[in-house]
C-alpha positions as CSV (number, residue, x, y, z in Angstrom):
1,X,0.0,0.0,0.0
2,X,0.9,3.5,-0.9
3,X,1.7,6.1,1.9
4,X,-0.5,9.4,1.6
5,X,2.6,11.0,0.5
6,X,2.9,8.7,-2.6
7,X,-0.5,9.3,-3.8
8,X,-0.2,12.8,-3.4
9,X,3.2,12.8,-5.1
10,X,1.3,10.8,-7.9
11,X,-1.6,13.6,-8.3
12,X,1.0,16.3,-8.7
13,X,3.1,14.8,-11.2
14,X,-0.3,13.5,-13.2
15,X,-1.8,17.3,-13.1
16,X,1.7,18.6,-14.3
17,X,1.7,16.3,-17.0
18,X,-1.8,17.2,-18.1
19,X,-0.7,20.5,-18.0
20,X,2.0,20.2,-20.2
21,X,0.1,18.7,-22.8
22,X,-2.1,21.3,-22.7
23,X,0.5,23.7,-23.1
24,X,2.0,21.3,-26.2
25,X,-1.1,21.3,-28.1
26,X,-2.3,24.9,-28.0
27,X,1.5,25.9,-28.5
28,X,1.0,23.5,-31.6
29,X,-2.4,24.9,-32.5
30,X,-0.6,28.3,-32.8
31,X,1.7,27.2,-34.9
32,X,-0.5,25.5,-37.1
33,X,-1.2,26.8,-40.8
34,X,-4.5,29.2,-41.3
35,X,-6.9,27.8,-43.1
36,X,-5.9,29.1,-46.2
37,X,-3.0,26.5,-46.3
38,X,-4.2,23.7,-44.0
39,X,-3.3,19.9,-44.8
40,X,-5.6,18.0,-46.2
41,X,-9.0,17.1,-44.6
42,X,-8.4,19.6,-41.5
43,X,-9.9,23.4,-42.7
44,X,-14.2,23.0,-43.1
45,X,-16.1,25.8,-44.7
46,X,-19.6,25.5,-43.9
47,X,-19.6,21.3,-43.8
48,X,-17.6,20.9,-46.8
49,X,-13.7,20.3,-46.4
50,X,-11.4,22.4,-48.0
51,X,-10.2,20.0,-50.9
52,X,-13.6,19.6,-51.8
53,X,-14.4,24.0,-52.0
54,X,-11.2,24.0,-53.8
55,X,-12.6,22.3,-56.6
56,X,-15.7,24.1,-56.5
57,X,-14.2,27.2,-56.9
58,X,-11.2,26.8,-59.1
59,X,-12.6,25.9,-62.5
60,X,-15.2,28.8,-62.0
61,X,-11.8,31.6,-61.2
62,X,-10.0,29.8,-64.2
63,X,-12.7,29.0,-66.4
64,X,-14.1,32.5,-66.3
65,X,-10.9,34.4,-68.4
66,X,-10.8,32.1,-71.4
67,X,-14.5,31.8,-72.3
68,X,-14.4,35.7,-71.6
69,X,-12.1,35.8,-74.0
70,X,-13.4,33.6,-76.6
71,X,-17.0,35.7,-76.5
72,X,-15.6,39.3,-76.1
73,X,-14.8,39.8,-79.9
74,X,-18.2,38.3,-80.7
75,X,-20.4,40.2,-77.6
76,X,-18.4,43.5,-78.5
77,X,-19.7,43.0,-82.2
78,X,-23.7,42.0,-81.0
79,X,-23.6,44.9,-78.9
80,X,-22.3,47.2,-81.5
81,X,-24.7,46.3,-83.8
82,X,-27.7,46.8,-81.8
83,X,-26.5,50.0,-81.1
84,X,-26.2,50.8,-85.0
85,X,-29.4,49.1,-86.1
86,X,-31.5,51.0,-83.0
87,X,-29.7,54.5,-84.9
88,X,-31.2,52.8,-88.3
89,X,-34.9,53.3,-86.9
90,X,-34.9,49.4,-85.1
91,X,-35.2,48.0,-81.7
92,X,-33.8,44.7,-82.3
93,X,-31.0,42.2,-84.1
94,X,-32.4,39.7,-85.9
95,X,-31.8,36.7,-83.3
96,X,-33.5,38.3,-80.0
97,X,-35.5,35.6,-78.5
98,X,-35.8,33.3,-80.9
99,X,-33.0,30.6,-81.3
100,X,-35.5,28.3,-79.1
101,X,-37.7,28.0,-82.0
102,X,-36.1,24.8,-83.9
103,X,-38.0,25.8,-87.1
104,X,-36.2,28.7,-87.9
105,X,-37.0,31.4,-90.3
106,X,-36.3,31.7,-94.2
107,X,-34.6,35.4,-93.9
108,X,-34.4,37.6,-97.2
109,X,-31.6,40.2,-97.1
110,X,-31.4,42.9,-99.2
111,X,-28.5,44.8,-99.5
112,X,-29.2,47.9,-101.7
113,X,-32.7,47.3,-101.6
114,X,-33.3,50.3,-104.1
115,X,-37.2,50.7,-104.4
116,X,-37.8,47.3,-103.2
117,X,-38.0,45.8,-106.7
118,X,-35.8,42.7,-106.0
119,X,-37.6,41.7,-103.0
120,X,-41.0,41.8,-105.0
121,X,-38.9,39.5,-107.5
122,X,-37.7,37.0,-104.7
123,X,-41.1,36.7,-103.1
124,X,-42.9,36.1,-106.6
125,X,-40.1,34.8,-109.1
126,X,-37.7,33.2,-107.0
127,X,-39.2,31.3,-103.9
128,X,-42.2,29.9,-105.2
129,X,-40.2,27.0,-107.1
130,X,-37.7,26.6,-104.0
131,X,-40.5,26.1,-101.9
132,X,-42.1,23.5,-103.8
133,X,-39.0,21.1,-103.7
134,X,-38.3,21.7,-99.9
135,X,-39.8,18.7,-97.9
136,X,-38.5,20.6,-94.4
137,X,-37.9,23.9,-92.8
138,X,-39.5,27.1,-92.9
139,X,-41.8,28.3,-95.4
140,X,-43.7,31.1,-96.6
141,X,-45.6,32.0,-93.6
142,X,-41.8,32.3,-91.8
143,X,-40.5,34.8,-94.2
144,X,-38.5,37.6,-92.6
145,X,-37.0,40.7,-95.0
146,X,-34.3,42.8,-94.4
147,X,-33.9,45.7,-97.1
148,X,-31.0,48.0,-96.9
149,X,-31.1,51.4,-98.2
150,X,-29.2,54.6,-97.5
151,X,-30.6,56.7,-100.3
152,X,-33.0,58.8,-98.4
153,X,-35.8,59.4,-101.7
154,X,-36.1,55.4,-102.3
155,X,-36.7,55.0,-98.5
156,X,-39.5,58.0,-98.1
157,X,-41.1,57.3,-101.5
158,X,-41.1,53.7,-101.9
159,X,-39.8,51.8,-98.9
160,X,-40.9,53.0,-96.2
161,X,-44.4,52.9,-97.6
162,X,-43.4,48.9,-98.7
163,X,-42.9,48.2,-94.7
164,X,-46.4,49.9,-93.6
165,X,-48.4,47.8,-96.0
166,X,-45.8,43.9,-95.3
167,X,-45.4,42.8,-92.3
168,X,-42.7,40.4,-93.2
169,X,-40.5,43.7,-94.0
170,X,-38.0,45.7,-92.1
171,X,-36.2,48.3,-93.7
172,X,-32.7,49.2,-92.2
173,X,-31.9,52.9,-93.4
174,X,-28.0,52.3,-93.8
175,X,-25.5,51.2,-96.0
176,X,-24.3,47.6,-95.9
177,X,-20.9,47.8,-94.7
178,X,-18.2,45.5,-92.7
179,X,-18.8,48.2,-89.4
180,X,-20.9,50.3,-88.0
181,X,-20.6,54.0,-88.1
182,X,-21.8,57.0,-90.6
183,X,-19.8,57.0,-93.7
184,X,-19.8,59.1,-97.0
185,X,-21.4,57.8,-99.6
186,X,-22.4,59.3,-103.7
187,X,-25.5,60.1,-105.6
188,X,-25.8,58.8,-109.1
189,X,-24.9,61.5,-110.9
190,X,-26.7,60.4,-114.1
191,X,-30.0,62.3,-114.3
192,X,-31.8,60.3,-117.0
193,X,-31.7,57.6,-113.8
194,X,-34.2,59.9,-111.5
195,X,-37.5,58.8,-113.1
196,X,-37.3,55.3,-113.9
197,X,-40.8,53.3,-112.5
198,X,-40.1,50.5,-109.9
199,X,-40.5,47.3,-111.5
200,X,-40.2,44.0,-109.9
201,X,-37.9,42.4,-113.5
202,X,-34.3,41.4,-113.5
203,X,-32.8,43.8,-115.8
204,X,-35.3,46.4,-114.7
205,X,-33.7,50.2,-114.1
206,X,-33.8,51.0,-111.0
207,X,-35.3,54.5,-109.4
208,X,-33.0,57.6,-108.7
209,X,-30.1,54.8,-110.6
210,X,-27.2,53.2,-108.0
211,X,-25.9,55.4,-105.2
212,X,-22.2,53.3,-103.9
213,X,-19.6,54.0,-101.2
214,X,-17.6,54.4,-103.6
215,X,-16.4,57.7,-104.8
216,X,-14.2,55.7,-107.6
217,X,-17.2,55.1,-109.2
218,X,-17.9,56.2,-112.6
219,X,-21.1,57.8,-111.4
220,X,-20.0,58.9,-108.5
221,X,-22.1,62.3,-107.8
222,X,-23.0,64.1,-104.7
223,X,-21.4,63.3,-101.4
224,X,-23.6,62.9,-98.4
225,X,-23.1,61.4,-94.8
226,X,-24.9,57.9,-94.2
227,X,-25.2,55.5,-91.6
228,X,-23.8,51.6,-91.9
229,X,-24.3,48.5,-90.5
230,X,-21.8,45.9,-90.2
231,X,-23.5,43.4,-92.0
232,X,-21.0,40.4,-91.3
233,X,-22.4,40.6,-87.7
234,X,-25.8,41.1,-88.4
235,X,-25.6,37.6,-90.5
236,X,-23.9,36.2,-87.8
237,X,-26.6,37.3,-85.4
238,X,-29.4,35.0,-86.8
239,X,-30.1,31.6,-85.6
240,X,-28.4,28.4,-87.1
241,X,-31.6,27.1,-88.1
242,X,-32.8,30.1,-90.4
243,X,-32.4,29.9,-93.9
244,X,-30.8,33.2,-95.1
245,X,-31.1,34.6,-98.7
246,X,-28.7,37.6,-99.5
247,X,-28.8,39.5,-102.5
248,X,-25.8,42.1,-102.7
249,X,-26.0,45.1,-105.1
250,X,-24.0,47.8,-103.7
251,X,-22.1,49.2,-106.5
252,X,-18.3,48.2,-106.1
253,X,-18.5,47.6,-102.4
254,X,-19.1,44.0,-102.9
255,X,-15.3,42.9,-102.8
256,X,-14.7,44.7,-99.4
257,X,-18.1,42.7,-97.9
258,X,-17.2,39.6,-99.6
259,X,-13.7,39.6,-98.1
260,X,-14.8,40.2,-94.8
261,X,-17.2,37.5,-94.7
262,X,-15.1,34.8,-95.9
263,X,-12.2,35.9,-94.0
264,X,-14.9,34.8,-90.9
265,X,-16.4,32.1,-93.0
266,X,-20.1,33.2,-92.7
267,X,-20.5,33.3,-96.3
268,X,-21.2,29.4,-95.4
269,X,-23.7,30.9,-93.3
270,X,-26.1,31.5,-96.4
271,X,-28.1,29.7,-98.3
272,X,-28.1,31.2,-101.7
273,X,-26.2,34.4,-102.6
274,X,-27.8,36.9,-105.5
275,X,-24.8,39.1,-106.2
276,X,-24.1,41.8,-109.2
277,X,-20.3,41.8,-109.5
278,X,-19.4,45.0,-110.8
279,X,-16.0,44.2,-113.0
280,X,-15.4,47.8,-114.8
281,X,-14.2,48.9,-111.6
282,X,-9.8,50.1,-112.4
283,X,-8.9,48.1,-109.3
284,X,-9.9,46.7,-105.6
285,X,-9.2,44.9,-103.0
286,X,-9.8,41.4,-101.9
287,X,-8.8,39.5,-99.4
288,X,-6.2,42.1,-98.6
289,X,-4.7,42.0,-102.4
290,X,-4.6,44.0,-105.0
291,X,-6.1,43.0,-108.3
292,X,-8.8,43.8,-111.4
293,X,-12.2,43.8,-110.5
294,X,-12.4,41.1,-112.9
295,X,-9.9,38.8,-111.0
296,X,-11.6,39.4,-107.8
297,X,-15.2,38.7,-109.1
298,X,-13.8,34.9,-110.2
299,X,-12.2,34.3,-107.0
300,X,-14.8,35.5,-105.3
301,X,-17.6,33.4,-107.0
302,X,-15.2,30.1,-106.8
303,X,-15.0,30.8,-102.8
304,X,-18.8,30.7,-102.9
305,X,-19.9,27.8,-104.8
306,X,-17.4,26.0,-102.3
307,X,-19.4,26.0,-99.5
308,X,-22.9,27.7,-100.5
309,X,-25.2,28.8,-103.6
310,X,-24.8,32.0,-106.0
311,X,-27.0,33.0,-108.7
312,X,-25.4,35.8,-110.5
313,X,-27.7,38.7,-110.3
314,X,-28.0,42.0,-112.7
């Protein structure tokens, strides 16, 4: 048996010890990492352990940057060309709300719409026979058109009246360009052009003749200041399951659109291109060289019939 002086002995040394330890671990906890660097398994942020947060919250920090990146180019654009079709008299891009719709819409767009002639000759020439060998896809009742016009006496006298009367048309009061801005642009200078009738016929002469961007042009006349639409971005804005039909008459300026939207392959974007190549032009430039209107017109319908349809309009 132990003496009282033992057990007592034995108390002391077992509180001292537990005191130690005490001491050891909260000397430890001290020195222990924050949570910011713990080992693994030891930090919890509301129930979940730190390795699991961490790979909650990584791919969202280091995801963010490149798909930022990817879409600014292509945001910056949509948002630019809201702002310049709103300026044209609009309140929308062609794509607002409706990508859900799987059907799509059959899109005409007219780029140097004139007195709305051509898209009298798409909706009654043109379509009719396309639509008859179509088994699928939108139809007649889907038809959106987008005319383009700058020249200020074909949209009061016979376009804007065109849009009160059809539904199915919007007329954009700008030039068809590769950005958006306000730009000069020249009259035809020919008088004998000013008071031909509007007739919906290929061939047809057009009302106040062919205004361009242009000042090269042989008919170059009268500058004035117009506003432009980057139509590269306005194609791109439609749904992938429209049907787009683009006719392009803008006197000369066809190389500069044509470059732009093969360099960003959305010419594969269109159905069928309707396009007057205008070849008695000295020189231009496409896709960034230098050559003969002529030269660039081939090239330009090879690239084409790659990858889409063209009907050569005049």
């Amino acid at each position: 048996m132990k003496s009282p002086s033992s057990s007592q002995t034995d108390r002391t040394a077992a509180l001292v010890g537990s005191l130690v330890l005490n001491v050891v671990l909260v000397v430890l906890a001290l020195r222990a990492p924050a949570c910011s660097t713990p080992p693994p398994c030891v930090c919890q942020f509301a129930g979940v352990d730190r390795n699991t947060r961490a790979s909650v919250v990584a791919p969202v920090t280091d995801s963010v940057t490149p798909i930022a990146s990817r879409n600014h180019e292509h945001g910056s654009r949509k948002a630019a060309l809201r702002v310049a079709v709103q300026e044209a008299g609009k309140q929308s891009i062609p794509s607002t709300g409706r990508c859900a719709d799987q059907r799509g819409r059959l899109v005409f767009i007219d780029l140097g719409a004139n007195c709305g002639n051509s898209y009298q000759l798409f909706i009654k020439t043109i379509l009719p026979p396309l639509l008859k060998k179509q088994t699928s896809g939108p139809g007649l009742e889907d038809l959106r058109a987008y005319l383009f016009e700058f020249n200020p006496q074909l949209i009061h006298q016979y376009l804007e009246p065109l849009e009160a009367r059809d539904s199915r048309v919007e007329v954009i009061k700008a030039a068809a360009h590769v950005e958006n801005g306000t730009f000069t642009a020249y009259m035809d200078n020919r008088k004998e052009h000013q008071n031909f009738p509007c007739v919906a016929q290929r061939g047809a002469r057009n009302p106040a003749g062919a205004s361009s961007l242009l000042s090269r042009m042989p008919r170059a006349g009268a500058p004035i200041t117009v506003s432009a639409v980057d139509v590269p971005a306005f194609i791109e804005a439609f749904c992938p399951q429209d049907t787009l039909h683009v006719k392009m008459d803008i006197e000369g300026f066809e190389y500069t659109l044509l470059s732009e939207l093969i360099k960003r392959r959305l010419h594969c974007r269109v159905h069928t291109f309707y396009i007057e190549f205008h070849t008695k032009i000295p020189w231009v430039i496409f896709l960034d060289h230098n050559t003969t209107s002529a030269a660039a017109a081939a090239h330009a319908k090879q690239k084409l019939r790659q990858c889409t349809n063209f009907i050569e309009w005049f």
